[in-house]
C-alpha positions as CSV (number, residue, x, y, z in Angstrom):
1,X,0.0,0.0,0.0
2,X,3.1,2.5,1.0
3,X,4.3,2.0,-2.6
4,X,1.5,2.4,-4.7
5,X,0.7,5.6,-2.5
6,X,4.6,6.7,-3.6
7,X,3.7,6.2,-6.8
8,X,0.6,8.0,-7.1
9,X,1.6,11.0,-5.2
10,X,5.0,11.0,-7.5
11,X,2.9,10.8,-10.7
12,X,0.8,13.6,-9.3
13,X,3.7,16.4,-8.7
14,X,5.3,15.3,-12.1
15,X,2.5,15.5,-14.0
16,X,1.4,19.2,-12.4
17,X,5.0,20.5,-13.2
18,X,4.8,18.9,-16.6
19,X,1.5,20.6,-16.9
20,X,2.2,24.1,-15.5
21,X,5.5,24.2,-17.7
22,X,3.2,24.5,-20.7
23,X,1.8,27.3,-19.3
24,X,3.5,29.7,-16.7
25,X,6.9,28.2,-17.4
26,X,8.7,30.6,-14.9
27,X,6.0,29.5,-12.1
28,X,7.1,26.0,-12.9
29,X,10.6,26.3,-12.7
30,X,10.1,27.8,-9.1
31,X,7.6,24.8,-8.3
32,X,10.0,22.4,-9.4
33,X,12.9,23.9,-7.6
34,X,11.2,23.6,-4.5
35,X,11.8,20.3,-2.5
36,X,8.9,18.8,-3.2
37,X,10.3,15.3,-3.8
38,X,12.1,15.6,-0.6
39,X,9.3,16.9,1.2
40,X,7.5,13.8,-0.3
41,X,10.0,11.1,0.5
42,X,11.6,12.3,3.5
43,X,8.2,11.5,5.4
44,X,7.4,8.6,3.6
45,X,11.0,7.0,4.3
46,X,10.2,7.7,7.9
47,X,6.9,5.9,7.9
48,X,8.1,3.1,6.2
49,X,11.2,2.2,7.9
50,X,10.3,3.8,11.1
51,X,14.0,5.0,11.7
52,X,14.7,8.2,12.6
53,X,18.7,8.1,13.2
54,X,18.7,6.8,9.2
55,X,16.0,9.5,7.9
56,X,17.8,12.1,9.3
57,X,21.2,10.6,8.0
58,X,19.0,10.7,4.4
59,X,18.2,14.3,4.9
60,X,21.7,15.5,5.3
61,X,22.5,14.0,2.5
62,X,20.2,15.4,0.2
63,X,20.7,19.0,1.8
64,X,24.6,17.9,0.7
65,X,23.6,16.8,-2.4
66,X,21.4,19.6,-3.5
67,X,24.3,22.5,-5.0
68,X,26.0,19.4,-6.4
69,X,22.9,18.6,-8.6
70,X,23.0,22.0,-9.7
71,X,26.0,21.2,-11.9
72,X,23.4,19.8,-14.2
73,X,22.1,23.2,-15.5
74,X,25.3,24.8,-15.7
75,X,25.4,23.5,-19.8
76,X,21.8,25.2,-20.0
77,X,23.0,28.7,-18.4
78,X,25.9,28.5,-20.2
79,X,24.0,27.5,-23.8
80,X,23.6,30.8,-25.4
81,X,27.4,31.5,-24.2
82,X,29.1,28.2,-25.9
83,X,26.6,28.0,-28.6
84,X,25.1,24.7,-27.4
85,X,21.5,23.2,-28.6
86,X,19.1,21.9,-26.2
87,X,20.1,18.3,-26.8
88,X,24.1,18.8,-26.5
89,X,23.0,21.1,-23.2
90,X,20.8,18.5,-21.9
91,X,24.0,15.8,-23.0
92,X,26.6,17.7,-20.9
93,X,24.1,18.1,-18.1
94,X,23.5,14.7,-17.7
95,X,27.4,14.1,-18.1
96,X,28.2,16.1,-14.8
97,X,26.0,14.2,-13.1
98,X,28.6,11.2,-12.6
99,X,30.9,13.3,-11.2
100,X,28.5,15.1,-8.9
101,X,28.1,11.7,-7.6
102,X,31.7,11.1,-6.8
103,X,32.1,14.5,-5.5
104,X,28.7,13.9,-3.1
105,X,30.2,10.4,-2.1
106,X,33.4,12.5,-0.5
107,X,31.5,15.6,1.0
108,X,29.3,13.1,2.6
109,X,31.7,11.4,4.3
110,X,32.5,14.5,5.6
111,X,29.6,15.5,6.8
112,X,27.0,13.4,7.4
């Protein structure tokens, strides 16, 4: 039951971003910035595993992992700049995202 809840409430905030993108697109990109899949799972992770020493441990490591994402749309802001379509953007975006992992892996050992 915990799962197809997930699932519903995941398909729900997607689809509304999806939706609003069409038509406010700058009310959609501050939508989507928000935490809402953290604000959804964080809770959800809790209730399911019933651990709080773990679900805080999963916080901290998205609040670490959040400016590390970000290295995703630096192609996108930099696009107009290099010259760079929306698929080569969207290519080197999605090529940063490896090493954010790496670079997560070490700061979170740090901190967390």
């Amino acid at each position: 039951m915990h799962f197809l809840f997930n699932v519903f409430a995941s398909a729900l905030v997607i689809s509304t971003a999806s939706w609003l993108s069409g038509r406010l697109p700058v009310a959609a990109g501050f939508f989507v910035a928000l935490p809402l899949t953290s604000m959804l799972v964080i809770p959800l992770a809790y209730l399911e595993h019933g651990n709080q020493e773990s679900t805080i441990e999963f916080a901290r490591s998205i609040f670490v992992a959040i400016p590390i994402s970000l290295t995703f749309f630096l192609p996108f802001l930099l696009s107009d700049r290099l010259g760079l379509s929306f698929w080569q953007a969207y290519g080197l975006g999605c090529a940063a995202l490896p090493l954010g992992w790496f670079l997560h892996r070490f700061v979170a050992r740090l901190l967390v």
